[in-house]
N, C-alpha and C positions, 0 to 999 in steps of 0.2 A: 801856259799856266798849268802847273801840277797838281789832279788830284788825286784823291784815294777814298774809298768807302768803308766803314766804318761799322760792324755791326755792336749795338751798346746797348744789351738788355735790363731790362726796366728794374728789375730785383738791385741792379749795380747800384742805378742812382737813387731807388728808396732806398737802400742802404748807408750807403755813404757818400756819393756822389754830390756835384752841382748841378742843378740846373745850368741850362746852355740855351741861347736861339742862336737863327739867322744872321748871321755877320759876327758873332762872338768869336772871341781868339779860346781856342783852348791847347791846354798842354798835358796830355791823360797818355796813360800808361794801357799801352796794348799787346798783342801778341799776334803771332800770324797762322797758329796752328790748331784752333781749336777746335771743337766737335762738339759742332750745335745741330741739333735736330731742328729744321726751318718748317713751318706750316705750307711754304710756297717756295718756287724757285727763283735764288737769285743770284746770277751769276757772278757780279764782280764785287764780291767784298773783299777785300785788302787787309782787314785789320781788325780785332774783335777787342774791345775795352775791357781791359780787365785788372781789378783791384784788390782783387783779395786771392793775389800768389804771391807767396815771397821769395819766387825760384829767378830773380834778379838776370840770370845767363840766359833767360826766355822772353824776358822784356822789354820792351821797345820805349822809348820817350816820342810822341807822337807830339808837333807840334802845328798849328795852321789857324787857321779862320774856318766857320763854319758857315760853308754856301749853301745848303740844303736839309731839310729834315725829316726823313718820312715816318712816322707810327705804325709797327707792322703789329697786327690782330691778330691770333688764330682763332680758331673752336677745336678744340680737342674731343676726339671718340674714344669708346673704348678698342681695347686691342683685342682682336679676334681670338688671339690663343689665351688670352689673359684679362678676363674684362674687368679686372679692379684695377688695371695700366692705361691709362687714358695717355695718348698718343695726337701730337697735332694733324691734325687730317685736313683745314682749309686755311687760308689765310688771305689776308686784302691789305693795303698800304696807302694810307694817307697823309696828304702832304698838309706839315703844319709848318710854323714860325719858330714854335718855342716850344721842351719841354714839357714846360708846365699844362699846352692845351691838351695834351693826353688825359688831364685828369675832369675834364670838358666835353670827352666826344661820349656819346652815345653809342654804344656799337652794341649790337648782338654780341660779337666774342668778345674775348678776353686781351688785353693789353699783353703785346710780350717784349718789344725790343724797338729803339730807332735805328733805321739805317740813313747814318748822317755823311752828307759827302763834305770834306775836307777839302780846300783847296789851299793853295802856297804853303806847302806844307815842310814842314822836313821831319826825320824820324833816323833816332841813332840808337845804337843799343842804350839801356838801362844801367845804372850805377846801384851798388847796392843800397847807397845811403840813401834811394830815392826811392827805392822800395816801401813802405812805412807796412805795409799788411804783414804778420808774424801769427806762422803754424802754431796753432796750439794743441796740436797734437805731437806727441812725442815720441 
């Protein structure tokens, strides 16, 4: 059985996003090359969800069922050379069912991202028609 990891910050799905749990099929638009600053180390993410590029030659159509879901937290410090830059400095991961129990936990930090495992999955480049997010800057 194939899977793949998935990182899908939180900002994505108040945005625009669906809620998702444990066992749901999903079919989200990803990338594999992004540059995210993590509060904690985690080795195997495969694939970061992202919806608001319209650069379609960078996008992937990510499809599978969704076997797992963690809530990753950080707390943010400020930054030593610049302390109005508040920087993630710790982070912890909790395993939930569903989206939605994020808005449920209690945590000292702050809410940042799921890292959801994927399994049976498949994943082909992107079509532009399948894009729908558009730059509004010119």
């Amino acid at each position: 059985m194939n899977k793949c990891i998935v990182l899908y910050e939180g900002w994505q799905l108040e945005c625009c996003g669906e809620d998702f749990s444990t066992n749901s099929s999903i079919k989200w638009l990803v990338c594999n090359n992004a540059k995210i600053r993590l509060p904690i180390k985690i080795d195997n993410i495969d694939y970061y969800y992202e919806a608001h590029s319209s650069d379609y030659k960078n996008l992937f159509v990510l499809e599978g069922k969704v076997n797992k879901i963690q809530a990753l937290f950080q707390k943010k410090e400020p930054l030593e050379t610049n302390p109005e830059i508040l920087v993630p400095k710790d982070g912890t991961l909790i395993d939930i069912n569903s989206s939605i129990e994020t808005l449920k936990i209690n945590n000292e930090m702050e809410f940042f991202a799921y890292i959801v495992e994927i399994e049976d999955y498949s994943i082909r480049p992107a079509k532009q028609e399948e894009v729908t997010y558009k730059d509004t800057i010119s």
